[in-house]
C-alpha positions as a printed NumPy array, in Angstrom:
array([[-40.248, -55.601,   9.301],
       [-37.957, -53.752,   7.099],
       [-40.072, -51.506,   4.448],
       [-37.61 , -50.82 ,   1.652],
       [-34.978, -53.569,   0.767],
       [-32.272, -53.266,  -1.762],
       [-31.67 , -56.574,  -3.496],
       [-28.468, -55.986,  -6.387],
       [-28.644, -58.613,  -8.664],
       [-27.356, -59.579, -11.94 ],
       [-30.095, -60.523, -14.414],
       [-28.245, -63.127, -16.2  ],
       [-26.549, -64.454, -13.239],
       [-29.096, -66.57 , -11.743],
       [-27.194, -67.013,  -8.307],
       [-27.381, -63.712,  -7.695],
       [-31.209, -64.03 ,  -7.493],
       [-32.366, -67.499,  -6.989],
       [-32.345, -67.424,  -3.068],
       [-32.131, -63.594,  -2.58 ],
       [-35.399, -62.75 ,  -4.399],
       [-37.72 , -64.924,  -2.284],
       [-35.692, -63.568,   0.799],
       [-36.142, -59.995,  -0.055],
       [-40.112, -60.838,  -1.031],
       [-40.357, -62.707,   2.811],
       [-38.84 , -59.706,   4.571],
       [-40.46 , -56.806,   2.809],
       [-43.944, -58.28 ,   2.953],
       [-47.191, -56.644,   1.57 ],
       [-46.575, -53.247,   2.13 ],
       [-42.98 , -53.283,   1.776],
       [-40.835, -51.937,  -1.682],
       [-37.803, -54.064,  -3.59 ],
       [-35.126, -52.25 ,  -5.526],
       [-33.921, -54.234,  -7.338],
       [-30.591, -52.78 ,  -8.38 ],
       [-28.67 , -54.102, -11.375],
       [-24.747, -52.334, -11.774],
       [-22.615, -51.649, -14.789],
       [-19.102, -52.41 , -13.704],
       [-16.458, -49.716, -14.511],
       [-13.468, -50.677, -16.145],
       [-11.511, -48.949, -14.419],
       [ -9.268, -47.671, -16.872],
       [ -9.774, -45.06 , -19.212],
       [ -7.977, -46.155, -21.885],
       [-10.248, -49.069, -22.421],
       [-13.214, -46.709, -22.578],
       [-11.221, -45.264, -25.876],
       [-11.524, -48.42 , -27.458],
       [-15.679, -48.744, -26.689],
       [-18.274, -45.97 , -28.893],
       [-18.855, -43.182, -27.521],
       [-22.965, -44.078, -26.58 ],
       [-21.596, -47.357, -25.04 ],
       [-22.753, -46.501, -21.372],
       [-25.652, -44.717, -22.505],
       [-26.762, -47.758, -24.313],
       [-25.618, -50.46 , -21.442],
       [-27.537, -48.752, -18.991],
       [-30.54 , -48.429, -20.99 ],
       [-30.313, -52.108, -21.859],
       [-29.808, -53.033, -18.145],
       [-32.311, -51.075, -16.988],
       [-34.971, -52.656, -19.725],
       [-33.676, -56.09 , -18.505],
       [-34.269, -55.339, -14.729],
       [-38.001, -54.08 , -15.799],
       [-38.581, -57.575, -17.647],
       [-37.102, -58.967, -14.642],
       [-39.635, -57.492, -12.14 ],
       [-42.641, -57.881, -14.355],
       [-41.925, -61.623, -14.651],
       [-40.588, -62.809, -10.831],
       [-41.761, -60.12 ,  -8.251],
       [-44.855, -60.671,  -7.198],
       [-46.794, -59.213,  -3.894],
       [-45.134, -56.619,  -3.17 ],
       [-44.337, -53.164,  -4.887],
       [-41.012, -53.018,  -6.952],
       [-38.871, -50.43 ,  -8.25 ],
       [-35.882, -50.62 , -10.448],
       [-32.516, -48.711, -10.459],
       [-29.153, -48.63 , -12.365],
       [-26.15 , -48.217, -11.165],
       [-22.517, -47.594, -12.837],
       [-18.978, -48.234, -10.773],
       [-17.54 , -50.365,  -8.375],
       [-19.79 , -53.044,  -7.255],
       [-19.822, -52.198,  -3.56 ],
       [-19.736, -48.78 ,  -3.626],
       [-22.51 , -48.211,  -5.935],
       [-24.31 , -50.939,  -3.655],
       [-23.848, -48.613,  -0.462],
       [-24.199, -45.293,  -2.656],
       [-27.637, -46.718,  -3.342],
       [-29.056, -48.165,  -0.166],
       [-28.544, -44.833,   1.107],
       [-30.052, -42.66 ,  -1.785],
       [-32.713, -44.648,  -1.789],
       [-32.976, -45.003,   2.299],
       [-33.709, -48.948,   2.197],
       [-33.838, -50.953,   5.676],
       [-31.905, -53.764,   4.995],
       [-29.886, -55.307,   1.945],
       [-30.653, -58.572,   0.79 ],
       [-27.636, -60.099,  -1.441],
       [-27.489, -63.207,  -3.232],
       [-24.031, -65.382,  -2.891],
       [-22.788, -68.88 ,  -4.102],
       [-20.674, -71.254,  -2.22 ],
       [-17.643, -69.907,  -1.785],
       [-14.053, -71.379,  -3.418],
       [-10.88 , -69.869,  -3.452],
       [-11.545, -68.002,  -6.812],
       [-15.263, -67.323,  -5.679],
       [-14.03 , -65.805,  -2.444],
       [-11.099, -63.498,  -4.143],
       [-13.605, -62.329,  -6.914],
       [-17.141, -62.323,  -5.537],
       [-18.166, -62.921,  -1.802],
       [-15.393, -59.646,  -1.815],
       [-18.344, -57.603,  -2.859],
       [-21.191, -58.905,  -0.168],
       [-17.832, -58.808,   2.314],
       [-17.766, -55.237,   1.448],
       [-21.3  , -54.412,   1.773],
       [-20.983, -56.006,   5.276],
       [-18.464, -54.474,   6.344],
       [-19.5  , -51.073,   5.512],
       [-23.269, -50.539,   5.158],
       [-24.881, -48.343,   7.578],
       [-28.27 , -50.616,   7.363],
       [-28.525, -54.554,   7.977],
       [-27.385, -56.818,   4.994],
       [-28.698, -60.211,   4.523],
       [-26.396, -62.435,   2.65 ],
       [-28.128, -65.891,   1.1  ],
       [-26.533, -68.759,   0.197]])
């Protein structure tokens, strides 16, 4: 039974924890540890950054990382949770993580996919799949 499991989600986007949470709970167990692991995209372009205040990531990681303790303290319960913030490309920072942080196995959280869905979103749990050194669960 895997000790440490990463579980990425996005607080506000309920499909990315609805399934995956009581997943990750189930396969960590009593004595196992969540991360829970919430990401501020990158824009990718500096020029929009020009356009933002200069505290702007400061301040969205602060706020994301007060969300993902709310989170926790309201929906994890029996096991031992910690929570992280990441900034950058979604799968990246996912696999830059679960290694840092030497989880077990990655839980992710993914919707039905549709053409759009599958261009924009299961790209990122493809990604993790493809590439992650450690076992990924992907719930539907």
């Amino acid at each position: 039974m895997p000790e440490n499991v990463l579980l990425p989600i996005a607080v506000n986007q309920p499909e990315s924890w609805q399934k995956a949470l009581p997943a990750a709970i189930r396969q960590a167990g009593e004595g196992g540890t969540i991360h829970l692991l919430g990401i501020v995209q990158d824009f990718g372009s500096s020029m929009v950054a020009t356009f933002l205040p200069k505290d702007y990531e400061k301040t969205v990681l602060e706020a994301m990382k007060a969300s993902l303790n709310e989170f926790a303290a309201a929906n994890v319960k029996g096991v031992k949770v910690k929570t992280h913030v990441g900034h950058g490309h979604i799968a990246e920072t996912i696999l830059k993580s679960a290694k840092k942080l030497g989880v077990d196995l990655i839980v992710m959280g993914s919707q039905k996919p549709d053409e759009l869905r599958s261009m924009l979103l299961s790209s990122y749990a493809n990604a993790v799949v493809r590439h992650s050194p450690v076992s990924v669960m992907v719930v539907r």
